[in-house]
N, C-alpha and C positions, 0 to 999 in steps of 0.2 A: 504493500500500500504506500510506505514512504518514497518508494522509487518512483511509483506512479505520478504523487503528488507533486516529486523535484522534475516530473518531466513535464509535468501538467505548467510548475511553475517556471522553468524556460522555455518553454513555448510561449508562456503568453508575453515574458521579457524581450523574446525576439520579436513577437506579433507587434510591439510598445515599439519596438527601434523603430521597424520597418515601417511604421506607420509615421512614425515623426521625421523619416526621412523622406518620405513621402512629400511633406509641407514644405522641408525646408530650402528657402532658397537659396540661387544659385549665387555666388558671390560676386558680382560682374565690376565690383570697385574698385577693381584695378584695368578693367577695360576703356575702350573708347568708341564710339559710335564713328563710321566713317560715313562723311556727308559726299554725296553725288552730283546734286547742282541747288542753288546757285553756288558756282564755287567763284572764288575769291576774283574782284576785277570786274565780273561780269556784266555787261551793261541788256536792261532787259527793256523792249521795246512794246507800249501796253500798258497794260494795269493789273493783269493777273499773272503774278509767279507763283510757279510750282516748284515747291521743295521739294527732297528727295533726299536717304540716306539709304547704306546697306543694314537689313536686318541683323542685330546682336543676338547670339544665343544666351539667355537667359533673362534677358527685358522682359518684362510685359506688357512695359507702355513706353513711351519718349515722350517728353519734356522742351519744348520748343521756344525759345526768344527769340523777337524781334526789336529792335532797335533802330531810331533813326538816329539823321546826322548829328543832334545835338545827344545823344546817349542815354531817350527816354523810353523805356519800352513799351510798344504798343501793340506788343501778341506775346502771354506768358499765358502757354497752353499745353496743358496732357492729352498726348494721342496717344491712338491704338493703331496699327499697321508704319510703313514707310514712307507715305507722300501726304503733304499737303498742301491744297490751296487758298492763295488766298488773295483779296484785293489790295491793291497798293497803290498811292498817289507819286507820282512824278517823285524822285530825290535820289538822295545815297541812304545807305542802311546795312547793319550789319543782321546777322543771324549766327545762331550758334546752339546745341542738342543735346540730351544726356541721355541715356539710358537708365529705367529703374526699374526696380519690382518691387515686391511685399516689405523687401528686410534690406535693401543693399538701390546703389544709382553708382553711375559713373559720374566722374568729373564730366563738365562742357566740354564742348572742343572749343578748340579757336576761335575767335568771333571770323566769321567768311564776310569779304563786305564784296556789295554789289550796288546797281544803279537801276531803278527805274526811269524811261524815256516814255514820255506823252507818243502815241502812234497817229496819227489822220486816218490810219486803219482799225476799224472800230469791230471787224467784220470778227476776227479772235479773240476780243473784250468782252466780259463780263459786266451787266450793272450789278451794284450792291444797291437790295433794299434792304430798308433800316427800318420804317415801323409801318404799320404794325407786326408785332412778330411771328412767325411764320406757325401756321395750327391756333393760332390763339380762339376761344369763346368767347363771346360777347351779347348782353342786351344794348350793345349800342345800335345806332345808326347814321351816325354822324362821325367819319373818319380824316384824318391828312394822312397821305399817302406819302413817304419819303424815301427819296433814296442818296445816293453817293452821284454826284455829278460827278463828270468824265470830262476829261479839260478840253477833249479835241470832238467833242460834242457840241452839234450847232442845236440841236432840241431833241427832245422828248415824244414819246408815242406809248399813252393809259388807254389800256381796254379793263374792264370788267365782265368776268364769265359767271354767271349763276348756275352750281349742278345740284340740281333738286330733280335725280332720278335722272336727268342728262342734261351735257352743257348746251349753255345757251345764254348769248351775250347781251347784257342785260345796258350797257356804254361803252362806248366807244367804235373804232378806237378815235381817242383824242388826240392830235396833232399840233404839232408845234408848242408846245411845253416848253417855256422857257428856265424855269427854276428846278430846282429836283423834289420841289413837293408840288402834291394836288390833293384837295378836297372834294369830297362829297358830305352834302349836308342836306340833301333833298331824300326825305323816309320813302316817297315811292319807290326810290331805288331798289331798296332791299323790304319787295316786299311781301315774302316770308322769309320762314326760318330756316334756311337752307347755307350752304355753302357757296363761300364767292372768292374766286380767283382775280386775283390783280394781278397784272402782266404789264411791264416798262421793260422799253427798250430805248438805248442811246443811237440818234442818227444825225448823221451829217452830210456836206452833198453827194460824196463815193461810197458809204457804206451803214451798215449800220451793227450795231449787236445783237445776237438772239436775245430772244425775250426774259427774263429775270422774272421770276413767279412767286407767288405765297397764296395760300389760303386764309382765309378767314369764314369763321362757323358763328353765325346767326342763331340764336336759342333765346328767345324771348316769355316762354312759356315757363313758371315758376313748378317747380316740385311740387307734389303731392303733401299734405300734414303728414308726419312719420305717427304711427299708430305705436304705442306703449307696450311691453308684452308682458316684463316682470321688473322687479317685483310687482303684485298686485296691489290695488290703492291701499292705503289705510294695513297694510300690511307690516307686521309687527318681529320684530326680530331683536335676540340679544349678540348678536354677532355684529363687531364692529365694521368688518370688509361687508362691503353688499356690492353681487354685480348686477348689475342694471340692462338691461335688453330690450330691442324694437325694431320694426319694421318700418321700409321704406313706402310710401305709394308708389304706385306705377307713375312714371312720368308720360303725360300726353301728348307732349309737345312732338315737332316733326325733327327736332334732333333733341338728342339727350346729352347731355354734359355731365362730367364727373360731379359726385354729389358729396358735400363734407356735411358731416352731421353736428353740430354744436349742441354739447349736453348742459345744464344747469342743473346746480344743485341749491336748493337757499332753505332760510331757517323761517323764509315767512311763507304766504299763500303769494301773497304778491310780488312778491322775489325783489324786494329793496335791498335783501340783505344775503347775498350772493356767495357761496363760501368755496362754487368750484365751476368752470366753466374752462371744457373739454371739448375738443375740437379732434373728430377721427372719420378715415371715412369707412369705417368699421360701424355696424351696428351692438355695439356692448361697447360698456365702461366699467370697469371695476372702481372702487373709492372706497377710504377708507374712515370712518369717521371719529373725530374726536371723544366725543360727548356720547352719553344718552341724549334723546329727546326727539320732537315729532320734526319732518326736513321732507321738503317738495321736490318735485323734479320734473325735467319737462326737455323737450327735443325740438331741435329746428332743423330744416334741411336745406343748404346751401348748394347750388350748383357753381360749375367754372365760369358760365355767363355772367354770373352775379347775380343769378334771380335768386329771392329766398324764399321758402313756403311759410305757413302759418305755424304760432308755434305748437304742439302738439296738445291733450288735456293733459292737464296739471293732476300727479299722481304724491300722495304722501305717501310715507312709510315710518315706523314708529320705532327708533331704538332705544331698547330698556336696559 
């Protein structure tokens, strides 16, 4: 039996290595990341460069700066894979990479400096839009559309697509845009609740850019009252933890938005006197409570639009 037991008990000593070696990572902090372009000098013609490095074995992610001429950075970002892109105004600017993982990074490399040049070739250029932000929900109707002017752009060209079950252009396109923002402020426009494409592109007299897209999701329709499940009203308990649980309505609306539930807890009926207020988009809350004594509770349902439902009834429960 004792042999058994000393073999039972080295096995599971190895199963305990092999498992933690499993996690650990690989040590790469003595490595270096070799970058592929832009390498050092370069003068890039445009407004969109592509970086590039060779894959490190044991990275899991890269760590990427940007810097302009004055040595302010304006791109400190973690990726995952070897390239990326990104929009750039006219200048000189350096770039420089590290490799990390879980438990360990390499040093940066060398700063690589390079040059962006304006093109009158618009045709390989990208626009950057900038708000509103790309998937966002909304009960708005009233938007400024913005993006990244392009220096060797003589104007601008806004369409609006509505896909509520299939596209179909609901404005434009608008021509001749002089600034890199536009409005809509007119509710006919959007009007259901559906999804709408915005589309600009940079042109001038030889060329132009493909169009630069985003979505935006219309949800005007408010959630359903969340319905209460437990504890039961007037519900009486000597256990300080009480979990709390409820259900959502069905939302009606023609799109539905993610829905945050905000809990209250208070020591009166009318909740002046508020003592916990939990925000999940979970239906439970667990809480702990201080005191004995009688404490209300009640649910509201939030979506991403920003519509709010009614708040739910008001349930006591009785800790003795």
């Amino acid at each position: 039996m004792k042999r058994i037991n000393k073999a039972l008990a080295i096995f599971a000593l190895l199963s305990v290595a092999y498992a933690c070696e499993d996690i650990v990572e690989e040590d790469i902090s003595n490595d270096s990341v070799q970058i592929i372009a832009p390498t050092e000098g370069v003068t890039i013609e445009g407004n969109t460069v592509n970086f590039s490095w060779m894959e490190l074995d044991g990275a899991d992610n890269y760590r990427i700066q940007i810097s302009n001429e004055v040595q302010t950075i304006i791109v400190d970002s973690l990726l995952t894979g070897t390239t990326f892109n990104h929009n750039i105004s006219p200048g000189d600017y350096q770039w420089r990479i590290k490799g990390v993982n879980f438990a360990y990074e390499t040093a940066y490399t060398f700063p690589s400096g390079f040059s962006v040049e304006a093109s009158d070739n618009l045709d390989n250029q990208s626009l950057e839009l900038l708000t509103p932000s790309n998937g966002i929900y909304t009960n708005d109707d009233n938007f400024t559309f913005t993006w990244t002017p392009i220096e060797t752009a003589d104007s601008y060209t806004f369409e609006l697509v509505k896909n509520d079950g299939g596209e179909q252009t609901v404005l434009g396109p608008i021509t001749d845009i002089v600034t890199g923002n536009y409005t809509i402020d007119d509710s006919t426009v959007f009007d259901v609740d559906a999804e709408y494409i915005w589309k600009v592109k940079a042109v001038n007299a030889t060329s132009a850019t493909p169009n630069s897209q985003r979505s935006l999701f219309i949800d005007r329709v408010a959630p359903n009252q969340p319905a209460l499940v437990s504890p039961t009203d007037m519900d009486t308990t000597t256990n300080l933890t009480v979990n709390f649980n409820w259900t959502n309505g069905t939302d009606t609306g023609n799109l539905q938005s993610a829905i945050t539930n905000t809990m209250e807890i208070a020591s009166d009926v009318d909740f002046n006197s508020v003592i916990e207020t939990f925000n999940t988009a979970n239906n439970t809350h667990q809480f702990t409570f201080d005191s004995i004594g009688t404490y209300y509770w009640r649910v509201k349902a939030n979506d991403a639009a920003g519509n709010a439902s009614d708040n739910s009834i008001v349930r006591s429960i009785v800790i003795e």
